[in-house]
N, CA, C and O atoms as CSV, one atom per row, in Angstrom:
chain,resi,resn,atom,element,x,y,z
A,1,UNK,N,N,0.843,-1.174,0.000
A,1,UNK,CA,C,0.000,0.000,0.000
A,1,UNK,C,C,0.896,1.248,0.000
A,1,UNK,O,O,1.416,1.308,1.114
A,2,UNK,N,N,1.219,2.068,-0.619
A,2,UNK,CA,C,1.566,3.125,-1.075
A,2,UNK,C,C,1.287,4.575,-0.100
A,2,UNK,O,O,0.152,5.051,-0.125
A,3,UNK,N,N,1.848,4.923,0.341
A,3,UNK,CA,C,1.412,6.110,1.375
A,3,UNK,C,C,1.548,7.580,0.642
A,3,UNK,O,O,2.561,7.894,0.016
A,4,UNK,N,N,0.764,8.170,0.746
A,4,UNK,CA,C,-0.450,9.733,0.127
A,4,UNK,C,C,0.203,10.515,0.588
A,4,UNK,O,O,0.381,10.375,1.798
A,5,UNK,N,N,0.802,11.562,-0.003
A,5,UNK,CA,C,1.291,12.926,0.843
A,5,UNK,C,C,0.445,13.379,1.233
A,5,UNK,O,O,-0.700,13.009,0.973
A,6,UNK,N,N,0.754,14.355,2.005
A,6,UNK,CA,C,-0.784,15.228,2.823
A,6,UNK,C,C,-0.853,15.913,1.746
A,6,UNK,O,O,-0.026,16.094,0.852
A,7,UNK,N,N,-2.083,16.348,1.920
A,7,UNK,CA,C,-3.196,16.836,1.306
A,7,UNK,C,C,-3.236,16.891,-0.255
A,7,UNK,O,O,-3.379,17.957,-0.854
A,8,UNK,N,N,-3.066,15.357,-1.053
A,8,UNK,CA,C,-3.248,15.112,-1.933
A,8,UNK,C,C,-4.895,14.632,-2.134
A,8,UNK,O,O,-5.518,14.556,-3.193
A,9,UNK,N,N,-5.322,14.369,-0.886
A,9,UNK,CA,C,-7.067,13.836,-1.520
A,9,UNK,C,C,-7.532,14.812,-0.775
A,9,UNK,O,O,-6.920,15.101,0.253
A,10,UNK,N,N,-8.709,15.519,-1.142
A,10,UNK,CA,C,-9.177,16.460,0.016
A,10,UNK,C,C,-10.120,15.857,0.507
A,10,UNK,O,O,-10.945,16.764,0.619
A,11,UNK,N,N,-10.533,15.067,0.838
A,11,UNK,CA,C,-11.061,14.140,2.312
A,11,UNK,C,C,-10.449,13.653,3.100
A,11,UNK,O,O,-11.028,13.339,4.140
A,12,UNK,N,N,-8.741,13.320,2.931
A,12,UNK,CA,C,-7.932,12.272,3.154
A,12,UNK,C,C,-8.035,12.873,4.814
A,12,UNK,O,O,-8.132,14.069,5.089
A,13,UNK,N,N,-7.993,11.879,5.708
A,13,UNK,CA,C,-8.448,12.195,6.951
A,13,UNK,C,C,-7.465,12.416,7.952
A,13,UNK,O,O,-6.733,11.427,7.920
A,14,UNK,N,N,-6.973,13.413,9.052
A,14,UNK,CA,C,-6.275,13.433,9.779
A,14,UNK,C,C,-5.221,12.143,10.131
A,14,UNK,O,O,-4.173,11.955,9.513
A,15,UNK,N,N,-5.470,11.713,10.698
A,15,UNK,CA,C,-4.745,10.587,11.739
A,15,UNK,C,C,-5.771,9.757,11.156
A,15,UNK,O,O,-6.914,10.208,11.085
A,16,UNK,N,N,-5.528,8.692,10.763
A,16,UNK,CA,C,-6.640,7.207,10.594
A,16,UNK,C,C,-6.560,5.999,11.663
A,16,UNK,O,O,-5.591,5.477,12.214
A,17,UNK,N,N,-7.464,5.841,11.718
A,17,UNK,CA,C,-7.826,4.564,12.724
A,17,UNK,C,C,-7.789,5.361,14.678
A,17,UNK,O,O,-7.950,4.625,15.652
A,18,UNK,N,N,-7.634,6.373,14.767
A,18,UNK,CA,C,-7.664,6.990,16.587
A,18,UNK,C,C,-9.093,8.336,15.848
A,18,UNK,O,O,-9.355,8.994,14.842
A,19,UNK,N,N,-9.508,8.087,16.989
A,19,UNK,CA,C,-10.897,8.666,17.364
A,19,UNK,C,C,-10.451,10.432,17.480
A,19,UNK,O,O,-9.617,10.794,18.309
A,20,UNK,N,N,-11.049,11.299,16.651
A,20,UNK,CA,C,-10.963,12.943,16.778
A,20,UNK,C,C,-10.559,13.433,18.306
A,20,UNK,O,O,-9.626,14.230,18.407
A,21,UNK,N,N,-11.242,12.973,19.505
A,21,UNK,CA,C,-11.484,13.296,20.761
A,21,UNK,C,C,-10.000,13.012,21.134
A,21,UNK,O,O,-9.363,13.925,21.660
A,22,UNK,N,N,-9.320,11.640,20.865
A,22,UNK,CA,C,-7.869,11.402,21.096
A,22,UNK,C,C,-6.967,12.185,20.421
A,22,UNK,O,O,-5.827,12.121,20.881
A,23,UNK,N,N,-7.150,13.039,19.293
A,23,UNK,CA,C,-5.829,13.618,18.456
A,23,UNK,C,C,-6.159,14.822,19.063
A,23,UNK,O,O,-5.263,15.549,19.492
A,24,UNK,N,N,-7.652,15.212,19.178
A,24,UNK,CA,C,-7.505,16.598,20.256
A,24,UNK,C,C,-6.746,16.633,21.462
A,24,UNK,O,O,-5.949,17.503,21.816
A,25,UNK,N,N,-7.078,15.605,22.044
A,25,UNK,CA,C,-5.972,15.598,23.716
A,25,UNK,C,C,-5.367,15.360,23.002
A,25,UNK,O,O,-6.186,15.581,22.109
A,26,UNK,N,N,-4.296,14.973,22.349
A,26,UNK,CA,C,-2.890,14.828,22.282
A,26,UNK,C,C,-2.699,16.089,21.826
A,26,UNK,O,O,-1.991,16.673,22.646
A,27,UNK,N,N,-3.069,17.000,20.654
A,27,UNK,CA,C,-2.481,17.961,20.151
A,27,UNK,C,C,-2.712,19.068,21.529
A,27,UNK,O,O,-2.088,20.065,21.166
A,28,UNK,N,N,-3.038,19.235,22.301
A,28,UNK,CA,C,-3.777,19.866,23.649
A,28,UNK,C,C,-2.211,19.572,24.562
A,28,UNK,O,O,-1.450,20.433,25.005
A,29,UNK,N,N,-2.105,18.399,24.625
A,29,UNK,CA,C,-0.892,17.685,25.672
A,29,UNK,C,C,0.284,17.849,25.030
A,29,UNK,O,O,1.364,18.129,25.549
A,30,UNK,N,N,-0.006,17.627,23.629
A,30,UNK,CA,C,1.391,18.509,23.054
A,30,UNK,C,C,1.800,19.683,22.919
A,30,UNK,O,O,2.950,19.931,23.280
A,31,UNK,N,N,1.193,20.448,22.512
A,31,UNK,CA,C,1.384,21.897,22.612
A,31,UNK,C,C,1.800,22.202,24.340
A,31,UNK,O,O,2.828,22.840,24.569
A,32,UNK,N,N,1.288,21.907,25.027
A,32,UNK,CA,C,1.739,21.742,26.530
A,32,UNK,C,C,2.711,21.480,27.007
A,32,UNK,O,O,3.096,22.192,27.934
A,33,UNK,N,N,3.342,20.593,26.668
A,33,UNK,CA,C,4.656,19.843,26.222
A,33,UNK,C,C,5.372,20.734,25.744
A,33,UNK,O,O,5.876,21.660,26.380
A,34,UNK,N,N,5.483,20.498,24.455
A,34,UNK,CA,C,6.429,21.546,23.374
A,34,UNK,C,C,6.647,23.118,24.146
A,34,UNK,O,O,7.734,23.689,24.240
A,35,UNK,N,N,5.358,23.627,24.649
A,35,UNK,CA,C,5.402,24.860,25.116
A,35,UNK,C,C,6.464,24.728,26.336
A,35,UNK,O,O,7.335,25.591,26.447
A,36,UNK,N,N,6.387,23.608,27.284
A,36,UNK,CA,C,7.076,23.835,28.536
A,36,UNK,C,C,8.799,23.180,27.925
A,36,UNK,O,O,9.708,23.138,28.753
A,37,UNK,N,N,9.023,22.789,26.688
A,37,UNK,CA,C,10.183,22.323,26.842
A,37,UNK,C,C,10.798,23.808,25.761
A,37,UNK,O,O,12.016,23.891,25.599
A,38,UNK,N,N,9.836,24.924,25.071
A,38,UNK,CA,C,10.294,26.271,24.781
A,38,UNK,C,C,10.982,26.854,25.896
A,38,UNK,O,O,11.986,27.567,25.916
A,39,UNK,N,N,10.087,26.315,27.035
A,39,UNK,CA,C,10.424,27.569,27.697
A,39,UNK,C,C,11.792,27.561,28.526
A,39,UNK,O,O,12.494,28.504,28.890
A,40,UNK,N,N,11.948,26.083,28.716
A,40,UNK,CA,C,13.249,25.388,29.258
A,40,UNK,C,C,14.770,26.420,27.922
A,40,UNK,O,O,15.558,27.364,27.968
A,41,UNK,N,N,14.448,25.686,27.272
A,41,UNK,CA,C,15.226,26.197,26.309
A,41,UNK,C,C,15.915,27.928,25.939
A,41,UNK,O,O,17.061,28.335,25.750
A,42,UNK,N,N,14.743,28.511,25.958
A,42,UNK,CA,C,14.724,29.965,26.268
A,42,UNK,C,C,15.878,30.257,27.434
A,42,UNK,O,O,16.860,30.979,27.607
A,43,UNK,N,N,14.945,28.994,28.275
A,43,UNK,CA,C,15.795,30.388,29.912
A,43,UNK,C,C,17.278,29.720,29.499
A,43,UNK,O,O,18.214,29.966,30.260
A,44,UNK,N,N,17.519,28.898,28.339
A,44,UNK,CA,C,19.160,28.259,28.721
A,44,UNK,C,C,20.143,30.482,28.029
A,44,UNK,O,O,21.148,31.177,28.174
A,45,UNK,N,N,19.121,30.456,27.515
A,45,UNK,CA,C,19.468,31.895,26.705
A,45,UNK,C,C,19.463,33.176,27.016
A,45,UNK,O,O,20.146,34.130,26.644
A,46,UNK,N,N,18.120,32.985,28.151
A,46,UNK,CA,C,17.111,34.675,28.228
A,46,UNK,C,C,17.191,33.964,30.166
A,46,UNK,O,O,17.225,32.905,30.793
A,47,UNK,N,N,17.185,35.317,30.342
A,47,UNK,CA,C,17.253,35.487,31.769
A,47,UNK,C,C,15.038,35.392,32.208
A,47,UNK,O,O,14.216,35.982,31.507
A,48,UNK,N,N,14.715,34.660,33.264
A,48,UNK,CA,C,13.466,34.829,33.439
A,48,UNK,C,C,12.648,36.031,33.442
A,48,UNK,O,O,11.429,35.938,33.297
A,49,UNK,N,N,13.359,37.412,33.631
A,49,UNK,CA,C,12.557,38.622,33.712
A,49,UNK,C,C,12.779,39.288,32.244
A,49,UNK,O,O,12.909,40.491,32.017
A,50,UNK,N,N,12.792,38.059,31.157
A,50,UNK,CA,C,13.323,39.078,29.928
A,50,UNK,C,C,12.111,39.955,29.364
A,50,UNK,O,O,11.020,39.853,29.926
A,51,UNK,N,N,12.242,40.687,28.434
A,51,UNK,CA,C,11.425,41.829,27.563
A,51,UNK,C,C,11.214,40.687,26.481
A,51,UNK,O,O,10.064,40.591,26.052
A,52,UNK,N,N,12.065,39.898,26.031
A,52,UNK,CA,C,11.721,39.748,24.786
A,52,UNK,C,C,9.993,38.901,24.606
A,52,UNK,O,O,9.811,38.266,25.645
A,53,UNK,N,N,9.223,38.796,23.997
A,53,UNK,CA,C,8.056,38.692,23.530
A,53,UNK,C,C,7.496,36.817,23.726
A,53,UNK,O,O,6.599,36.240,24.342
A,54,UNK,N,N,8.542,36.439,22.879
A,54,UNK,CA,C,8.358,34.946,23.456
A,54,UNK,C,C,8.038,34.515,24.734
A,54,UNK,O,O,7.046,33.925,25.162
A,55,UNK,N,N,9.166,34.958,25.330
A,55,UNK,CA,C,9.498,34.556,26.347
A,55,UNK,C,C,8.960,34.692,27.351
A,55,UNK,O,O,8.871,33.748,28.135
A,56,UNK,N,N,8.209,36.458,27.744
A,56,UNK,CA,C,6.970,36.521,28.433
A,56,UNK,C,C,5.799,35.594,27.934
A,56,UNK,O,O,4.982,35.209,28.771
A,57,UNK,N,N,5.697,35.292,26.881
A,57,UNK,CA,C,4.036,34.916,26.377
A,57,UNK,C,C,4.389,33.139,26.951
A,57,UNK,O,O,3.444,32.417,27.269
A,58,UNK,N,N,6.122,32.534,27.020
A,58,UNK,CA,C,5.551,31.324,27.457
A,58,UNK,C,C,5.915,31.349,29.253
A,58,UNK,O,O,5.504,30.405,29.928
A,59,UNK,N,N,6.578,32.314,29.817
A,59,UNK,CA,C,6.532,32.359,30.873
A,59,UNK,C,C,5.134,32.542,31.214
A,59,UNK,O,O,5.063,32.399,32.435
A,60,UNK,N,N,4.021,32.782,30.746
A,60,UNK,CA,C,2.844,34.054,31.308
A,60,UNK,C,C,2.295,32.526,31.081
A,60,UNK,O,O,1.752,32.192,32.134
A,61,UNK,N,N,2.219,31.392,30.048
A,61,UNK,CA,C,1.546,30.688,30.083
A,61,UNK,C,C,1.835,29.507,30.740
A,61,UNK,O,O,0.881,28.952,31.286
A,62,UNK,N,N,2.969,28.969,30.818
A,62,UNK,CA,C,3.393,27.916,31.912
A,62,UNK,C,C,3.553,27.971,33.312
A,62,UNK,O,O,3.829,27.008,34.027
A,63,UNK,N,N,3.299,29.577,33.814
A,63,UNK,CA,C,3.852,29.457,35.538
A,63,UNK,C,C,2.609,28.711,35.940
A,63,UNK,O,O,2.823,27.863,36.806
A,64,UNK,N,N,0.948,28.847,35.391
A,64,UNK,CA,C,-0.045,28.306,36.343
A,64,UNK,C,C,0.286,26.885,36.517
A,64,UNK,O,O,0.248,26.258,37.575
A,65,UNK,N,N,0.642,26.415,35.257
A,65,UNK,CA,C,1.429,24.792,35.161
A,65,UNK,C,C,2.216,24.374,36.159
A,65,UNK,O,O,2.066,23.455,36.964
A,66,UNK,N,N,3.336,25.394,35.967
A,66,UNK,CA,C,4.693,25.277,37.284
A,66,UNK,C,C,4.400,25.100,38.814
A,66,UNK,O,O,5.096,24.580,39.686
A,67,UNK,N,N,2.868,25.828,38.897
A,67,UNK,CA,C,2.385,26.305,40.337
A,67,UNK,C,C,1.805,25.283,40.686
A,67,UNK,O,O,1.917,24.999,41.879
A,68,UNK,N,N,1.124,24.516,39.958
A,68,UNK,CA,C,0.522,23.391,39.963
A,68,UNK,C,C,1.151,22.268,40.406
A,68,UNK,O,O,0.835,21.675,41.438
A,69,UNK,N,N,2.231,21.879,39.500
A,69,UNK,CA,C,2.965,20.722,39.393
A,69,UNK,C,C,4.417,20.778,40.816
A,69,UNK,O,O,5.285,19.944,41.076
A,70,UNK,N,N,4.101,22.183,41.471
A,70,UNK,CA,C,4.624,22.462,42.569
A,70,UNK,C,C,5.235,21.645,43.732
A,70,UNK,O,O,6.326,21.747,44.292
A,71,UNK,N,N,3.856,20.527,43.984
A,71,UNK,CA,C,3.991,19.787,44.894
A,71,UNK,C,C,4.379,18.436,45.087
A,71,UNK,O,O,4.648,17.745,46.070
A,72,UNK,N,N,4.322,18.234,43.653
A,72,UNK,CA,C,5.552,17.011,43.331
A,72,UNK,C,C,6.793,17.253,42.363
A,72,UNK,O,O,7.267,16.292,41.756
A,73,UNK,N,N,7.232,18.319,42.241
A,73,UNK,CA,C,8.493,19.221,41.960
A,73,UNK,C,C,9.565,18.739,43.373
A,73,UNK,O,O,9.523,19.205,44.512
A,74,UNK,N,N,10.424,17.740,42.870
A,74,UNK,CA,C,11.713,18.063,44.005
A,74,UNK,C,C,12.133,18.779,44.337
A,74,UNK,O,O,12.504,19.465,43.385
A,75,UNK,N,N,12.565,19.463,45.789
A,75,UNK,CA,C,13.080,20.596,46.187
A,75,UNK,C,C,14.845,20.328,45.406
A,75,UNK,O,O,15.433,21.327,44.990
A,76,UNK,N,N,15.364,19.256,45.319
A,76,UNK,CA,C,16.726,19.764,44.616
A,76,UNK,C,C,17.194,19.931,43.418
A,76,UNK,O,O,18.298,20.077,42.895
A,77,UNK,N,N,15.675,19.853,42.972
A,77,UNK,CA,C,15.915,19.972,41.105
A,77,UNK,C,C,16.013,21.783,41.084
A,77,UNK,O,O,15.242,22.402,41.818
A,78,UNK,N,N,17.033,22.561,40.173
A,78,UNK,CA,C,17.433,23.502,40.041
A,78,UNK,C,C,15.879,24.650,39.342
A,78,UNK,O,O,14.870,24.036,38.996
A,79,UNK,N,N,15.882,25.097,39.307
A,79,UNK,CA,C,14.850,26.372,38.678
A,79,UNK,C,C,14.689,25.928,37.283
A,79,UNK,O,O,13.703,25.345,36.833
A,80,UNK,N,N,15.621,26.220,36.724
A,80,UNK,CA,C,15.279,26.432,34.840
A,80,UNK,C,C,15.230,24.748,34.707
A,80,UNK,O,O,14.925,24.305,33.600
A,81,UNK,N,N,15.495,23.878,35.701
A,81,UNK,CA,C,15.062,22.492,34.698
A,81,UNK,C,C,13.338,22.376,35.043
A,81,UNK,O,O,12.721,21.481,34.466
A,82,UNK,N,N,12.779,23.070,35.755
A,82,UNK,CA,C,11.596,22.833,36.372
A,82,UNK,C,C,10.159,22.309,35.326
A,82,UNK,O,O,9.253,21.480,35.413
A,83,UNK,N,N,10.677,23.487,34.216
A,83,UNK,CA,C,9.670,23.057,33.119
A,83,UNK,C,C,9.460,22.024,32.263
A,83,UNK,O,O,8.459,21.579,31.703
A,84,UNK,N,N,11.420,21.534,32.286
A,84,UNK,CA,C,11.634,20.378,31.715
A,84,UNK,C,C,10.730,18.939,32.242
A,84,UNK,O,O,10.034,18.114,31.650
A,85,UNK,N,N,11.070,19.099,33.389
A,85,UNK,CA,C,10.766,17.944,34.910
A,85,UNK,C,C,9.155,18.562,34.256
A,85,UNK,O,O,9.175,18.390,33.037
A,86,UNK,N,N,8.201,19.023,34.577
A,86,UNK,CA,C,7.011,18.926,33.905
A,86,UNK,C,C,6.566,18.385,33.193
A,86,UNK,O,O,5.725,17.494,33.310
A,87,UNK,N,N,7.309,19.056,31.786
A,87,UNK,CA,C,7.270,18.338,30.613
A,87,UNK,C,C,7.230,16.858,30.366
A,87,UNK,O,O,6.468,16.280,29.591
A,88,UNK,N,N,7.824,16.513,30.855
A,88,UNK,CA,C,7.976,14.834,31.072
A,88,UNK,C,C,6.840,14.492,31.367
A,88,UNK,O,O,6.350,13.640,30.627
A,89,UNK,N,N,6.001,14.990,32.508
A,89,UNK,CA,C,4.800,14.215,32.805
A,89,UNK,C,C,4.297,14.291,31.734
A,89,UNK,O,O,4.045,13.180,31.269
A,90,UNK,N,N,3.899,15.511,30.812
A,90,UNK,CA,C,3.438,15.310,29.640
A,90,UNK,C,C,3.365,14.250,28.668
A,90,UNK,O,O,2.481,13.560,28.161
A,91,UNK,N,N,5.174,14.424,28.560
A,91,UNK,CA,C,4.969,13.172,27.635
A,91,UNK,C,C,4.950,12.049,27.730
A,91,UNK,O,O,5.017,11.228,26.816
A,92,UNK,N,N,4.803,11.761,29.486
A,92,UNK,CA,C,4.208,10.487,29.725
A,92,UNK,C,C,2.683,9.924,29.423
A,92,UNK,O,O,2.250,8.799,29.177
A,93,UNK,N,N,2.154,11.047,29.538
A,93,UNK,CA,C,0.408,11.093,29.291
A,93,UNK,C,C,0.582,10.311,28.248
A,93,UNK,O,O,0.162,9.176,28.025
A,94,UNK,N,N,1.513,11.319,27.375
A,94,UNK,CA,C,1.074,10.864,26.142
A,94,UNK,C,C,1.278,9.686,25.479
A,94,UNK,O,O,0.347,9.021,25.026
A,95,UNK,N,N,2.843,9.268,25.358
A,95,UNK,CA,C,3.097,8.278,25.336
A,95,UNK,C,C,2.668,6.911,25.933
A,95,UNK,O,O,2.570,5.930,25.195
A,96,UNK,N,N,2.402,6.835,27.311
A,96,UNK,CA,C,1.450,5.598,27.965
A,96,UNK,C,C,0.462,5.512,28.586
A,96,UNK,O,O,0.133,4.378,28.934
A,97,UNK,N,N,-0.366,6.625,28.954
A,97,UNK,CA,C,-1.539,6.616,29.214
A,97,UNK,C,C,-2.566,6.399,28.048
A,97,UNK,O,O,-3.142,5.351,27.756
A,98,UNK,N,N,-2.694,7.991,27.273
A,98,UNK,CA,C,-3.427,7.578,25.996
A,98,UNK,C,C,-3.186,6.608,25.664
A,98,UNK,O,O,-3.942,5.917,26.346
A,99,UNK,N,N,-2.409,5.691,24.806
A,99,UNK,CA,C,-2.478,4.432,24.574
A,99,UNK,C,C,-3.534,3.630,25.382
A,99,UNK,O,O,-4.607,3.308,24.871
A,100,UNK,N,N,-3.169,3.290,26.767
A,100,UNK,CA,C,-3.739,2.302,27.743
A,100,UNK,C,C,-5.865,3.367,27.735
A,100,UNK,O,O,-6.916,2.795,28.023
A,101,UNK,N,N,-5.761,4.508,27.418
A,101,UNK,CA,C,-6.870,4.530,27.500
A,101,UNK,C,C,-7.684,4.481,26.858
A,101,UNK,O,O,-8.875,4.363,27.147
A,102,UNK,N,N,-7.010,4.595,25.480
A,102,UNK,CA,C,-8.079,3.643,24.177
A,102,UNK,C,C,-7.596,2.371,24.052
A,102,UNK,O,O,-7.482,1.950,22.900
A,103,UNK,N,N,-7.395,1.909,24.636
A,103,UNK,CA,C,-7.428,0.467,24.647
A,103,UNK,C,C,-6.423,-0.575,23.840
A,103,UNK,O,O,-6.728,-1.763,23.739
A,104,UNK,N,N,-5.260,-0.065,23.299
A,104,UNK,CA,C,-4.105,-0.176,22.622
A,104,UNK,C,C,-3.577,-1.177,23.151
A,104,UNK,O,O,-3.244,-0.856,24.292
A,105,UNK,N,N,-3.283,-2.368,22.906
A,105,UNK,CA,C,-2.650,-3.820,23.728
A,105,UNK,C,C,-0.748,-2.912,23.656
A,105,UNK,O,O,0.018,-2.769,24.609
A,106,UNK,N,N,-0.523,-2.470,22.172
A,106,UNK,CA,C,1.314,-1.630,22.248
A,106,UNK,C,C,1.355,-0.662,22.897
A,106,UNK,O,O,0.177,-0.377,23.107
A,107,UNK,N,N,2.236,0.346,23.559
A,107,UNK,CA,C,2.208,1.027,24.196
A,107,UNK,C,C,3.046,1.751,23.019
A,107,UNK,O,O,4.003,1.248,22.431
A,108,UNK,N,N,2.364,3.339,22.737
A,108,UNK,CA,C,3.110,3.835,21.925
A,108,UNK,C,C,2.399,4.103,20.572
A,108,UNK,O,O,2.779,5.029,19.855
A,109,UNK,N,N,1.169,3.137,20.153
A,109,UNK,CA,C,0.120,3.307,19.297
A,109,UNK,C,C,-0.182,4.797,18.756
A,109,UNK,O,O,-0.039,5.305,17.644
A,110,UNK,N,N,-0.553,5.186,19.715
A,110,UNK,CA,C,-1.272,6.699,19.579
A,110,UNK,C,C,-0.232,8.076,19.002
A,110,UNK,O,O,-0.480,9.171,18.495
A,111,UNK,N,N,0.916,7.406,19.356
A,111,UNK,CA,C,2.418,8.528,19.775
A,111,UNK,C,C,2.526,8.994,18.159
A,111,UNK,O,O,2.546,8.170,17.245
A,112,UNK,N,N,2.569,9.939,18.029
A,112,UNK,CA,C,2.701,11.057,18.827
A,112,UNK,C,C,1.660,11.967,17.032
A,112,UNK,O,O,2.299,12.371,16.061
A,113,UNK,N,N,0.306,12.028,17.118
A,113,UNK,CA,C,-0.543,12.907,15.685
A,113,UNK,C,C,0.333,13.947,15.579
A,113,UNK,O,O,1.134,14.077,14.654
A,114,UNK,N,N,0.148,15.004,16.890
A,114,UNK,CA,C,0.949,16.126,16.827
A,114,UNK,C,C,2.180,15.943,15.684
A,114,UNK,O,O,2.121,16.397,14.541
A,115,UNK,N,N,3.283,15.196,16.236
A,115,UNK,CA,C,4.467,15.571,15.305
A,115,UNK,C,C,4.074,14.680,14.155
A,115,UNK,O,O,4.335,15.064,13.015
A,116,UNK,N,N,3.692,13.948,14.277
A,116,UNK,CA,C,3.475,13.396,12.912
A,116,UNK,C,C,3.314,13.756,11.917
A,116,UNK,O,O,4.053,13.601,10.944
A,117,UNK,N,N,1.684,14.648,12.014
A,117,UNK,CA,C,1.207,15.311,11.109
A,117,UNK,C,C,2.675,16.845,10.719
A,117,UNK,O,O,3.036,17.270,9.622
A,118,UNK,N,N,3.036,17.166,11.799
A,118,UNK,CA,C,4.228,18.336,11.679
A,118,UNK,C,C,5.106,17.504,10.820
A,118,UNK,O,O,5.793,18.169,10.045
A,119,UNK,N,N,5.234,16.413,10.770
A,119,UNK,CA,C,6.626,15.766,9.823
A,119,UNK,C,C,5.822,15.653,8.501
A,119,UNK,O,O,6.454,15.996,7.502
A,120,UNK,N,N,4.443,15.202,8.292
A,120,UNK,CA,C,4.003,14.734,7.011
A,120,UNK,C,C,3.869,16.119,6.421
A,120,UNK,O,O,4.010,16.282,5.209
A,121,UNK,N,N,3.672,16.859,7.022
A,121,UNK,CA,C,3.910,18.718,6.728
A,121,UNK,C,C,5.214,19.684,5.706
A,121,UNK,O,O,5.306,20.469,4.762
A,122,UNK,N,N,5.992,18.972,6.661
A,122,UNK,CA,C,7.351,18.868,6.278
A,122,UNK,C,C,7.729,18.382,5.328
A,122,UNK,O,O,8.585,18.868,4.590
A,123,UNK,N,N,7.172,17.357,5.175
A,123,UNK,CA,C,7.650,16.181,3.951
A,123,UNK,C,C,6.786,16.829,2.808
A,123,UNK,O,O,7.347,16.875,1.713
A,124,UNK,N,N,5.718,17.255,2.873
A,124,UNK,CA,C,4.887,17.802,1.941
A,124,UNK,C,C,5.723,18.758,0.998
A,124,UNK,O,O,6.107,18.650,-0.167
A,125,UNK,N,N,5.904,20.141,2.368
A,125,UNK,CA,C,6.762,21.421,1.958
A,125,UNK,C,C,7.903,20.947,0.921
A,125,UNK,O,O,8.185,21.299,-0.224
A,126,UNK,N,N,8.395,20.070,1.743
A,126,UNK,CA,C,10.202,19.813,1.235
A,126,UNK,C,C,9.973,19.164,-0.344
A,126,UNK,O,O,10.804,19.577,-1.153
A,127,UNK,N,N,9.078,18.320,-0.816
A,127,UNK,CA,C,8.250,17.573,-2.024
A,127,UNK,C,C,8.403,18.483,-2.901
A,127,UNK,O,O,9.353,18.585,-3.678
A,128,UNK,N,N,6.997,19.540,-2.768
A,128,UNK,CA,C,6.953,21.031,-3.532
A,128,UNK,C,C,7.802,21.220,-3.926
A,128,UNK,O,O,8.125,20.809,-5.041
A,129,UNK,N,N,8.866,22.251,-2.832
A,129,UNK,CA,C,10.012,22.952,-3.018
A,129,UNK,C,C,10.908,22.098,-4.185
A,129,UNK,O,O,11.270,22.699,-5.197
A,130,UNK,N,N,11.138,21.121,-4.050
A,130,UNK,CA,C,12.425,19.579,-4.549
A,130,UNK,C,C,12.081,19.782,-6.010
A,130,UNK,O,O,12.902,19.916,-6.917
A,131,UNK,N,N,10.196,19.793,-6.169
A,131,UNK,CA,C,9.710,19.374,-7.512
A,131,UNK,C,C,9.795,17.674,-7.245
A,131,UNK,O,O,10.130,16.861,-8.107
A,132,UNK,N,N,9.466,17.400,-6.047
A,132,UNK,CA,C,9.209,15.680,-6.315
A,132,UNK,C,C,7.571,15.369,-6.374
A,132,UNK,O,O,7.168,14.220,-6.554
């Protein structure tokens, strides 16, 4: 069976075979993710009280996260890995929960629409551009 670049059929359907409700939580848990491992990244660069624009918009959106995830945050894990150490729970959700909660006997089934679809994206762009 031959695999379709994106958006060569215009019906051709998101993610096939996982239920809409599952690629929403994941793209939800990813962006969550991705956002808290920006922000890790940033502070390796930008000091926490920076001006620059990013950096407030993902500080402004991950501290309720940070505040949250507070109380099972180790006291000897350092500051700027904090979002990282978050993040992880994330992509534990994602990686083995979802699975186990649609009912997936592999662990890993579901992993990961988000980038996926971002790579079949990619692969699309890069096609075009090539002339393939």
């Amino acid at each position: 069976m031959a695999v379709e670049a994106w958006g060569e059929e215009p019906r051709q359907r998101m993610v096939t075979g996982v239920p809409l409700y599952a690629v929403v939580i994941d793209y939800l848990l990813g962006m969550v993710m991705w956002t808290l491992i920006g922000r890790f990244g940033m502070r390796l660069f930008l000091p926490e009280e920076s001006k620059f624009f990013f950096s407030r918009f993902f500080v402004r959106v991950t501290d309720p996260l940070l505040k949250l995830f507070e109380p099972i945050t180790p006291g000897f894990l350092v500051q700027p890995m904090v979002p990282l150490y978050v993040a992880w729970f994330f992509f534990l959700a994602r990686f083995y929960v979802m699975p186990w909660v649609l009912g997936y006997s592999v662990v890993g089934m579901l992993s990961f629409p988000l980038e996926g679809q971002i790579a079949q994206g990619l692969y699309w762009i890069t096609q075009k551009l090539l002339g393939g």
